[in-house]
MARLUM-740333 format. One line per field, with one value per atom (N, C-alpha, C): residue in three letters; atom name; y, z, x. Coordinates in nm, 3 decimals. Layout:
N
rest	ala/...
atom	CA/...
yy	Y/...
zz	Z/...
xx	X/...
This chain:
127
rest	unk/unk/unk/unk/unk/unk/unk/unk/unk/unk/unk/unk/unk/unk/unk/unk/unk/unk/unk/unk/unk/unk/unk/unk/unk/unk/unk/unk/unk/unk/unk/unk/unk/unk/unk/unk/unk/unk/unk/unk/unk/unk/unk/unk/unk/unk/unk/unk/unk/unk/unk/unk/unk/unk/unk/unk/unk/unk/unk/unk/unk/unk/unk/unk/unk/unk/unk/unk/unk/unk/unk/unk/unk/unk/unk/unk/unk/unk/unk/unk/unk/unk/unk/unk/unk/unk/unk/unk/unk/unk/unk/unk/unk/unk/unk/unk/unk/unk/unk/unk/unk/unk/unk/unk/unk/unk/unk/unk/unk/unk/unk/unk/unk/unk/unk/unk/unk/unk/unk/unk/unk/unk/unk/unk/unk/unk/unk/unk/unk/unk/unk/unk/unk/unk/unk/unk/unk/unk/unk/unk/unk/unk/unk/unk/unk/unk/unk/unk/unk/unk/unk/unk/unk/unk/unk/unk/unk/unk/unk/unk/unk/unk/unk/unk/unk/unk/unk/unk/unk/unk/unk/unk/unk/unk/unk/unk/unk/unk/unk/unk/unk/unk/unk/unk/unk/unk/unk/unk/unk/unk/unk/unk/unk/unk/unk/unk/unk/unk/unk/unk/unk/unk/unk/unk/unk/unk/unk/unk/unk/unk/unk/unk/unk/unk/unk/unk/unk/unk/unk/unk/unk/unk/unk/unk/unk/unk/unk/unk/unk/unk/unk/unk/unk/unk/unk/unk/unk/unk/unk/unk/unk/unk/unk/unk/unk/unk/unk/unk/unk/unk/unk/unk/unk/unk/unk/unk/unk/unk/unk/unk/unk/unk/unk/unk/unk/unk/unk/unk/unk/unk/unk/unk/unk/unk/unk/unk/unk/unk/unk/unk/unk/unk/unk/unk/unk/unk/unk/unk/unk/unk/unk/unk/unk/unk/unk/unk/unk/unk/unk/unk/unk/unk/unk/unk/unk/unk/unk/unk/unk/unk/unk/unk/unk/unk/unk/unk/unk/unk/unk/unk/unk/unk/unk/unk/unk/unk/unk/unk/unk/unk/unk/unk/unk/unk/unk/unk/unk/unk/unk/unk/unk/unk/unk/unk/unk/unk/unk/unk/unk/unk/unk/unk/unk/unk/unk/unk/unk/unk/unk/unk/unk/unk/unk/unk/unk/unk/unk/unk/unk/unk/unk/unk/unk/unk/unk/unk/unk/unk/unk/unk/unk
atom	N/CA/C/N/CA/C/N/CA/C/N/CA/C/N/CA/C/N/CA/C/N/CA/C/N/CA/C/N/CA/C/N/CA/C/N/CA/C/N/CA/C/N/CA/C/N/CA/C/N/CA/C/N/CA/C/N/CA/C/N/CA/C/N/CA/C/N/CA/C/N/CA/C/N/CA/C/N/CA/C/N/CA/C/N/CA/C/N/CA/C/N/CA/C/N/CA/C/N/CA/C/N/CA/C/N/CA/C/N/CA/C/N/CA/C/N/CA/C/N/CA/C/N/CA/C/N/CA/C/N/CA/C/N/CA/C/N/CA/C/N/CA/C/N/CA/C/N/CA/C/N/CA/C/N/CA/C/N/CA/C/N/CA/C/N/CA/C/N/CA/C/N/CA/C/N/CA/C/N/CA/C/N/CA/C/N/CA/C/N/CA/C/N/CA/C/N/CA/C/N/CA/C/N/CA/C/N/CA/C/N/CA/C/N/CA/C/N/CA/C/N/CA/C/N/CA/C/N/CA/C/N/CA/C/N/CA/C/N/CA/C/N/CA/C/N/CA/C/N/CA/C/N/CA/C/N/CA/C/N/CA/C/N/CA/C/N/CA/C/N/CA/C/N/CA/C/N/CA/C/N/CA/C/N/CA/C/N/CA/C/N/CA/C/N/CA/C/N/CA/C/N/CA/C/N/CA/C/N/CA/C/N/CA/C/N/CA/C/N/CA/C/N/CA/C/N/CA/C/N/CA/C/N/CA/C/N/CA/C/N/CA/C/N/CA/C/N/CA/C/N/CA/C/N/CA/C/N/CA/C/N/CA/C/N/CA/C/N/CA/C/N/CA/C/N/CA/C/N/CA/C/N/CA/C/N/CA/C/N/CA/C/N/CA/C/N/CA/C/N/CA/C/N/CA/C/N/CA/C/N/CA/C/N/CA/C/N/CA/C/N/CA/C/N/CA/C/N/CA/C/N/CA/C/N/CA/C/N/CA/C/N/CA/C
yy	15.347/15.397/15.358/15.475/15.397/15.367/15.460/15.378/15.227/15.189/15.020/15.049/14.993/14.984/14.899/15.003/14.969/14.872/14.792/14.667/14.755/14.754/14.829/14.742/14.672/14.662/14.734/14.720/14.826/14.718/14.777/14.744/14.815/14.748/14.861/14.734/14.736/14.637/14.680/14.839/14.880/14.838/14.755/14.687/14.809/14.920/15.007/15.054/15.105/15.228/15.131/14.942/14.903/14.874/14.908/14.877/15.006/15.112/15.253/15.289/15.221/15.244/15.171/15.080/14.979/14.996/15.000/15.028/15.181/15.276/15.415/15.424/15.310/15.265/15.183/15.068/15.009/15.111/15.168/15.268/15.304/15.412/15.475/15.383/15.261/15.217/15.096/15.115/15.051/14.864/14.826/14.650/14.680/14.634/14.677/14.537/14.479/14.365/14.447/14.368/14.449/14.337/14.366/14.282/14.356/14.276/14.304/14.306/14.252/14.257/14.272/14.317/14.337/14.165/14.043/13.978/13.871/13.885/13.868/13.993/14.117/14.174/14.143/14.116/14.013/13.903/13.801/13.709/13.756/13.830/13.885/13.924/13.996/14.112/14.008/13.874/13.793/13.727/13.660/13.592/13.684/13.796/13.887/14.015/14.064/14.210/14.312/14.374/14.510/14.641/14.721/14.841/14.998/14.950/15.028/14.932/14.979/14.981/15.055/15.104/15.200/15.132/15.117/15.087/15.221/15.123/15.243/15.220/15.330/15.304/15.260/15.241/15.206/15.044/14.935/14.841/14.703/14.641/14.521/14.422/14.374/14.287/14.358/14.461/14.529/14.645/14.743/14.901/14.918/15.005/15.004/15.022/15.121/15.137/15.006/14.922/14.796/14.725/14.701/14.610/14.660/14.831/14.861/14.779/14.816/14.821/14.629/14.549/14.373/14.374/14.474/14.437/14.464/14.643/14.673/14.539/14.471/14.383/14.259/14.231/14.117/14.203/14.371/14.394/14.525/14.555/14.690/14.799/14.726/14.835/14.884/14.857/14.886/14.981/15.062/15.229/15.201/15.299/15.308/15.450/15.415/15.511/15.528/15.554/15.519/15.658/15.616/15.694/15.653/15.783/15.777/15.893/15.918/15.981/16.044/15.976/15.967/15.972/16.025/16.034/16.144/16.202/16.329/16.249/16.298/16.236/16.217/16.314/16.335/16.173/16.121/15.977/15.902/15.864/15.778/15.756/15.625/15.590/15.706/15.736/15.868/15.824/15.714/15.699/15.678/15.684/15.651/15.778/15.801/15.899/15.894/15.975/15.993/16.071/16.021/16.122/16.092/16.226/16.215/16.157/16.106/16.027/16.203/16.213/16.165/16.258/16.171/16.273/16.241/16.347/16.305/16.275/16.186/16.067/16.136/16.286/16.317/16.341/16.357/16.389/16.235/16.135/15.979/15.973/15.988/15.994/16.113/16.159/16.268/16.205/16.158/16.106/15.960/15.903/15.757/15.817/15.885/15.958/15.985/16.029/16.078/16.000/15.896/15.791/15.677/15.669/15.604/15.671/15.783/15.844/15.835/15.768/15.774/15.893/15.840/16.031/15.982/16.002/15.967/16.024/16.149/16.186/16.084/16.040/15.913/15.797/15.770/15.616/15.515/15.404/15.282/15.284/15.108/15.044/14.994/15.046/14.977/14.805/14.820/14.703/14.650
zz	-9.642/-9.778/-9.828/-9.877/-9.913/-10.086/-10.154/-10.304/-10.287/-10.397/-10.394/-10.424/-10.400/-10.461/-10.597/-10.701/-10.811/-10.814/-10.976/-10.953/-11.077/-11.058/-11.105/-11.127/-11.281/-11.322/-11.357/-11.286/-11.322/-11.424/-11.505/-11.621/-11.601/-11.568/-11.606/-11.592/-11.696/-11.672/-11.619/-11.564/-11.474/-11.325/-11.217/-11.094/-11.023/-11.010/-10.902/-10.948/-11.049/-11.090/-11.087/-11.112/-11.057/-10.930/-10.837/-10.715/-10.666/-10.699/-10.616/-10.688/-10.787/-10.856/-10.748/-10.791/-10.706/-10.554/-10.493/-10.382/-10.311/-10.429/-10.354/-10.392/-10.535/-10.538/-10.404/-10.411/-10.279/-10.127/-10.096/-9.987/-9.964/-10.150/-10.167/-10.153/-10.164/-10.118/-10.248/-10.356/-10.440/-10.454/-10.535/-10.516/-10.672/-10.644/-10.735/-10.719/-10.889/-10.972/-11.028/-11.026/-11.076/-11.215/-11.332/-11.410/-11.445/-11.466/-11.478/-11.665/-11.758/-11.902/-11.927/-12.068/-12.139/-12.152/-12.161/-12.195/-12.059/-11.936/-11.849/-11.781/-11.873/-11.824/-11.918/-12.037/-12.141/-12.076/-12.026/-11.956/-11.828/-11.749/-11.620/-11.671/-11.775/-11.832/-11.920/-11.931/-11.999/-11.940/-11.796/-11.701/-11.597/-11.584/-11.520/-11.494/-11.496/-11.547/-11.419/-11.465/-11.415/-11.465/-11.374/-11.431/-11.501/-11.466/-11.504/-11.500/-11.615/-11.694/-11.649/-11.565/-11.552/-11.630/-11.745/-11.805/-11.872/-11.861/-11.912/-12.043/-12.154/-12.306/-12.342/-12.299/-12.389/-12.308/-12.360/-12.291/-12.350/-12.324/-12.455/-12.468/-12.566/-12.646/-12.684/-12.615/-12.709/-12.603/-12.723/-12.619/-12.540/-12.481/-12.412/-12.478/-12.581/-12.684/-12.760/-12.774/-12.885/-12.708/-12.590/-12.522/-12.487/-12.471/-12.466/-12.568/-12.661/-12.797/-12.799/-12.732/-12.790/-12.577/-12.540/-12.396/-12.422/-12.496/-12.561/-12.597/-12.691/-12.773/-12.682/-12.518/-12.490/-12.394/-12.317/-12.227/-12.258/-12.305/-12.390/-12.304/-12.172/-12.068/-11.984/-12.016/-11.900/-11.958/-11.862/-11.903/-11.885/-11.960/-11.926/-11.866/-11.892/-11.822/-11.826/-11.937/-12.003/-11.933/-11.905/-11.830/-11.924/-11.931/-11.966/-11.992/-11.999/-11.963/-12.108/-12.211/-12.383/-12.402/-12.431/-12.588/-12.522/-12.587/-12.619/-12.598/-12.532/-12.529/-12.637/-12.746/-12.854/-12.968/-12.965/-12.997/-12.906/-12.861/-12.784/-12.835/-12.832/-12.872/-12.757/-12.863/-12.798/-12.685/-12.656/-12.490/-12.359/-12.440/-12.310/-12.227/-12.112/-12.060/-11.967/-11.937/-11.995/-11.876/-11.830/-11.685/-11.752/-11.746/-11.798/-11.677/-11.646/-11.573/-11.546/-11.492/-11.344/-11.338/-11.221/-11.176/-11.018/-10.965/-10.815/-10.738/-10.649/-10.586/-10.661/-10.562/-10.599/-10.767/-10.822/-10.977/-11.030/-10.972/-11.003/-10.980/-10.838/-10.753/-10.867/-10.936/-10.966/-11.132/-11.183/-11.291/-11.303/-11.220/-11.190/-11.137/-11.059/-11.054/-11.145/-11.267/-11.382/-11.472/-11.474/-11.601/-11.534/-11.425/-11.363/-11.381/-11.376/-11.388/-11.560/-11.573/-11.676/-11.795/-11.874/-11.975/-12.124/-12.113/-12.276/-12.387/-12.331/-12.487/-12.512/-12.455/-12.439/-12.509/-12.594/-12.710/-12.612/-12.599/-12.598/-12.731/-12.720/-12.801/-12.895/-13.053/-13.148/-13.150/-13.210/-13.216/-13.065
xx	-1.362/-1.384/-1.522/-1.637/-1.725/-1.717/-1.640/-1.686/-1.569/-1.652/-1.572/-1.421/-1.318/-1.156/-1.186/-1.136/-1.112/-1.010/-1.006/-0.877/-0.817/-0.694/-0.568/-0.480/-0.415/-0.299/-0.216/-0.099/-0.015/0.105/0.151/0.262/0.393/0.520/0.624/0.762/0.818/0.943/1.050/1.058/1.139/1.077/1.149/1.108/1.085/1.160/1.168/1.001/1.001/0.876/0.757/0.738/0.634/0.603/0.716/0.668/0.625/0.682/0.666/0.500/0.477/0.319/0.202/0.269/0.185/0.119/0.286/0.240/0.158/0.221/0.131/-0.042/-0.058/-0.223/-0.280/-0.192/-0.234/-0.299/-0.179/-0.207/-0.298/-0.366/-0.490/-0.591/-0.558/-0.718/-0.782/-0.678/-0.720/-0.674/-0.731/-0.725/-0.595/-0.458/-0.373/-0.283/-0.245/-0.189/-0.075/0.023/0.159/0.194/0.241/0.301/0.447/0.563/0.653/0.694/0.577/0.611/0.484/0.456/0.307/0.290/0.375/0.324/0.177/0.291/0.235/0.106/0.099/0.021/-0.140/-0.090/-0.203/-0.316/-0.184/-0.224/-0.282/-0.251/-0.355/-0.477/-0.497/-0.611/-0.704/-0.595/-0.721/-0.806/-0.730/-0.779/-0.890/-0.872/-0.955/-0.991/-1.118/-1.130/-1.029/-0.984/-0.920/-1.039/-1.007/-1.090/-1.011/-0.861/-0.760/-0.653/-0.585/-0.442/-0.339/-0.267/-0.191/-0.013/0.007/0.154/0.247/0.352/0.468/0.478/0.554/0.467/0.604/0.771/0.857/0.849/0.839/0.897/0.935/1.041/1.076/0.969/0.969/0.885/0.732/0.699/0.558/0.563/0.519/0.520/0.367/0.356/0.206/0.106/0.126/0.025/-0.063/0.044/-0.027/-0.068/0.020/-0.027/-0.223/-0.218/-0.335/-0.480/-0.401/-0.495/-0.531/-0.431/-0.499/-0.581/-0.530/-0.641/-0.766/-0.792/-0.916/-0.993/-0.902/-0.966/-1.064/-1.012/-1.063/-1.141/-1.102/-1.176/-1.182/-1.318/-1.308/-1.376/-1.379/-1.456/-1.386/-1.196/-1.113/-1.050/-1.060/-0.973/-0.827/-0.798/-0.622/-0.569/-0.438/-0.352/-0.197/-0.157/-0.011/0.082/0.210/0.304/0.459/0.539/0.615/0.714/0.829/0.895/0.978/0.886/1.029/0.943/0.773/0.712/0.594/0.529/0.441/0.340/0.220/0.104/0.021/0.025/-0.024/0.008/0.112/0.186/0.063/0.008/-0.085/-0.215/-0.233/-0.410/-0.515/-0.602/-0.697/-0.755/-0.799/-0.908/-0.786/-0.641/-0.570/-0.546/-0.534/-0.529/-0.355/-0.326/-0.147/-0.084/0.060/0.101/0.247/0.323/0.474/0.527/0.637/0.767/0.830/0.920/0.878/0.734/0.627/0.534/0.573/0.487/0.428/0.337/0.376/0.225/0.103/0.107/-0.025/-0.111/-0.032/-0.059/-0.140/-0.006/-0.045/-0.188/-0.225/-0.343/-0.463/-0.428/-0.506/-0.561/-0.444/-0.442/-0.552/-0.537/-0.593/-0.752/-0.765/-0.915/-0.944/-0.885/-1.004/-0.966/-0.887/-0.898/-1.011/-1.040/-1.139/-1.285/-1.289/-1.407/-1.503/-1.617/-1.673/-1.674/-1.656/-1.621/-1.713/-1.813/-1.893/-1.860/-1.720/-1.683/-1.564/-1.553/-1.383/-1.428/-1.472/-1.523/-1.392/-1.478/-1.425/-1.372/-1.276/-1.248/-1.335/-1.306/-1.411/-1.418/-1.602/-1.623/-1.628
Protein backbone atom coordinates (compact mmCIF):
# COMPACT_ATOMS: atom_id res chain seq x y z
CA UNK A 1 0.00 0.00 0.00
CA UNK A 2 1.57 3.22 -0.78
CA UNK A 3 -0.63 5.95 1.00
CA UNK A 4 0.04 5.72 4.79
CA UNK A 5 -2.90 3.55 6.93
CA UNK A 6 -4.95 5.93 8.53
CA UNK A 7 -5.65 5.34 12.51
CA UNK A 8 -9.37 4.61 12.88
CA UNK A 9 -11.41 4.46 16.13
CA UNK A 10 -14.17 2.71 15.82
CA UNK A 11 -17.15 3.18 18.69
CA UNK A 12 -20.11 0.81 19.00
CA UNK A 13 -21.38 -0.85 22.36
CA UNK A 14 -22.94 -3.50 20.30
CA UNK A 15 -19.72 -6.31 20.38
CA UNK A 16 -20.82 -7.99 17.18
CA UNK A 17 -21.03 -4.56 14.92
CA UNK A 18 -17.52 -3.43 16.62
CA UNK A 19 -15.81 -6.28 15.69
CA UNK A 20 -17.28 -6.83 12.13
CA UNK A 21 -16.18 -2.77 11.80
CA UNK A 22 -13.09 -3.20 12.96
CA UNK A 23 -12.02 -6.00 11.54
CA UNK A 24 -13.20 -5.31 7.76
CA UNK A 25 -11.01 -1.71 8.37
CA UNK A 26 -8.22 -3.76 9.53
CA UNK A 27 -8.25 -6.03 6.34
CA UNK A 28 -8.41 -2.72 4.19
CA UNK A 29 -5.26 -1.77 5.32
CA UNK A 30 -6.05 0.61 7.93
CA UNK A 31 -4.29 1.02 11.59
CA UNK A 32 -7.92 0.45 13.51
CA UNK A 33 -8.73 0.92 17.74
CA UNK A 34 -12.04 -0.48 18.73
CA UNK A 35 -13.84 1.08 21.95
CA UNK A 36 -16.67 -0.65 23.35
CA UNK A 37 -18.36 2.84 25.18
CA UNK A 38 -18.00 6.64 24.24
CA UNK A 39 -16.50 6.77 27.55
CA UNK A 40 -13.51 4.65 26.84
CA UNK A 41 -13.58 5.99 23.35
CA UNK A 42 -12.89 9.76 25.06
CA UNK A 43 -10.16 8.33 26.86
CA UNK A 44 -8.47 6.69 23.61
CA UNK A 45 -9.07 10.07 21.52
CA UNK A 46 -7.53 11.89 24.42
CA UNK A 47 -4.51 9.89 24.78
CA UNK A 48 -3.96 9.78 20.94
CA UNK A 49 -4.65 11.28 17.64
CA UNK A 50 -6.95 9.08 15.40
CA UNK A 51 -7.66 10.46 12.03
CA UNK A 52 -11.23 9.00 11.97
CA UNK A 53 -14.09 8.38 14.29
CA UNK A 54 -16.19 5.80 12.85
CA UNK A 55 -19.21 5.47 16.07
CA UNK A 56 -22.69 4.35 16.34
CA UNK A 57 -25.07 7.40 17.29
CA UNK A 58 -27.58 5.48 19.91
CA UNK A 59 -25.40 4.28 22.79
CA UNK A 60 -25.75 4.22 26.79
CA UNK A 61 -24.23 6.78 28.76
CA UNK A 62 -23.67 9.49 25.71
CA UNK A 63 -24.93 9.25 22.08
CA UNK A 64 -22.29 9.73 19.24
CA UNK A 65 -23.22 13.04 18.46
CA UNK A 66 -22.11 14.74 21.90
CA UNK A 67 -19.22 11.87 22.11
CA UNK A 68 -18.21 13.54 18.60
CA UNK A 69 -18.67 17.08 19.58
CA UNK A 70 -16.22 16.81 23.33
CA UNK A 71 -13.55 14.75 20.77
CA UNK A 72 -13.84 17.91 18.35
CA UNK A 73 -13.08 19.69 21.42
CA UNK A 74 -9.54 18.01 22.24
CA UNK A 75 -8.88 16.88 18.47
CA UNK A 76 -10.42 19.12 16.09
CA UNK A 77 -8.52 17.68 13.09
CA UNK A 78 -10.19 14.22 13.33
CA UNK A 79 -12.97 13.52 10.97
CA UNK A 80 -15.84 11.49 11.71
CA UNK A 81 -18.18 9.06 10.63
CA UNK A 82 -21.44 8.27 12.53
CA UNK A 83 -23.56 5.01 11.59
CA UNK A 84 -26.79 4.09 12.58
CA UNK A 85 -29.73 2.38 11.90
CA UNK A 86 -32.74 4.73 14.10
CA UNK A 87 -32.05 8.36 13.11
CA UNK A 88 -31.98 10.50 9.71
CA UNK A 89 -28.77 11.93 8.88
CA UNK A 90 -30.14 15.28 8.78
CA UNK A 91 -30.38 14.84 13.13
CA UNK A 92 -26.41 14.85 12.99
CA UNK A 93 -23.71 17.51 13.69
CA UNK A 94 -22.88 18.93 9.96
CA UNK A 95 -18.97 17.84 9.43
CA UNK A 96 -20.02 14.27 10.45
CA UNK A 97 -20.31 12.22 7.57
CA UNK A 98 -23.01 9.33 7.97
CA UNK A 99 -23.72 5.43 6.66
CA UNK A 100 -27.29 3.95 7.71
CA UNK A 101 -27.07 0.24 9.57
CA UNK A 102 -27.35 -2.15 7.96
CA UNK A 103 -24.75 -1.17 5.11
CA UNK A 104 -22.33 -3.24 3.08
CA UNK A 105 -18.51 -3.80 3.47
CA UNK A 106 -18.23 -1.97 0.45
CA UNK A 107 -20.37 1.18 1.13
CA UNK A 108 -18.42 1.07 4.75
CA UNK A 109 -15.20 1.08 2.56
CA UNK A 110 -16.69 3.90 0.42
CA UNK A 111 -17.95 5.89 3.26
CA UNK A 112 -14.57 5.91 5.26
CA UNK A 113 -12.78 7.04 1.82
CA UNK A 114 -14.54 10.18 1.71
CA UNK A 115 -14.87 11.02 5.36
CA UNK A 116 -11.02 10.66 5.13
CA UNK A 117 -10.64 12.69 2.18
CA UNK A 118 -10.00 16.56 2.85
CA UNK A 119 -13.28 18.66 1.99
CA UNK A 120 -12.70 22.66 2.64
CA UNK A 121 -16.37 23.05 2.37
CA UNK A 122 -16.67 20.62 5.63
CA UNK A 123 -15.57 23.43 8.64
CA UNK A 124 -13.87 21.78 11.41
CA UNK A 125 -14.85 22.06 14.86
CA UNK A 126 -15.23 25.73 16.11
CA UNK A 127 -12.71 27.46 17.88
Amino acid sequence: RSRMAARILVVDDEPAVLGVVSKALAIRGYETHAASSPARALEMATAAHFDLVVSDVIMPEMCGPELVRRIAQIRPTTAVLLMSGQIAAEALPTRAAFIGKPFLMKDLYLAVEKALTPNPARPLADG
